[in-house]
N, C-alpha and C positions, 0 to 999 in steps of 0.2 A: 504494500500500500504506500509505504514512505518514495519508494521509487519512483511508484506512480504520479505523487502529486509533488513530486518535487520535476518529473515531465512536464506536467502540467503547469506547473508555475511560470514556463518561459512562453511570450506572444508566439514567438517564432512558431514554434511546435505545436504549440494550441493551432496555429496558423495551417500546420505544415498537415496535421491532423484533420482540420475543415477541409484540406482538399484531396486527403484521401476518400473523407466522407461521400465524395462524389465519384471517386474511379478510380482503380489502380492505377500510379504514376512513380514512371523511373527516376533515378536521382539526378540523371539531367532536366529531366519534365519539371520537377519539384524546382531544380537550383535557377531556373530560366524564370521563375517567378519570384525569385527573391535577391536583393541587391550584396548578397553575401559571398563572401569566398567561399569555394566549393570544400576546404579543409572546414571551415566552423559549420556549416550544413550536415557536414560527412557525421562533425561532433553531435551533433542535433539530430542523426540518423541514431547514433549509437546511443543516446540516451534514451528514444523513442523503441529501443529493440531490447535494452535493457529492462526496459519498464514494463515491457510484452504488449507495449498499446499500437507496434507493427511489426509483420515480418516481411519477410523477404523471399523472394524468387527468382534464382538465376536463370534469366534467357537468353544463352551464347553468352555474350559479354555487357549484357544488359541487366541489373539490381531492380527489378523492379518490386514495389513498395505497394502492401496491403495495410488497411487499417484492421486492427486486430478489436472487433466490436466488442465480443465477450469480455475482454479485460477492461474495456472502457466501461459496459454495464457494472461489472463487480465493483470497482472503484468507486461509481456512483452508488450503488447498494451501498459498500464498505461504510463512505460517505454519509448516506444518509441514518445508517443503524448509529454512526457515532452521535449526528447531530440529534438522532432521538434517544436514548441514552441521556444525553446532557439537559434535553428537554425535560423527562422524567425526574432527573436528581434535583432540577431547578423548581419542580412543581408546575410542570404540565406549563409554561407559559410559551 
């Protein structure tokens, strides 16, 4: 979970994550939309695969990039069981 939302904590990837949401895309696909060096993206790759919220698919010599939904549901579940939890100890407010 901590991996997860320390993913999550950067625009970029939140970013990079909305446009998986729409369709598998290679990491040229991905880096041609953002004004970054392709080493700090590459970085932004590896904490996004880390964190299991994408994997990967070699085609020949093409990476291409899936969104990994079920870990993004769990997170949000994880997320939501903490935030009610604290609601309960707070007295339901």
């Amino acid at each position: 979970m901590t991996e997860v939302l320390q993913a999550l904590a950067d625009p970029t990837r939140r970013e990079i994550l909305r446009l998986l949401r729409k369709r598998d895309l290679s990491a040229g696909g991905i880096a041609e939309r953002f004004p970054l060096a392709k080493s700090t993206l590459s970085g932004h790759f590896n904490v996004l695969k880390r964190a299991g919220l994408v994997v990967t698919e070699r085609r020949g010599t093409t990476i291409l990039y899936s969104l990994n939904a079920s870990a993004l549901e769990q997170a949000v579940a994880g997320l939501y069981e903490l935030l009610e939890g604290t609601r309960r100890r707070e007295g339901g407010r």
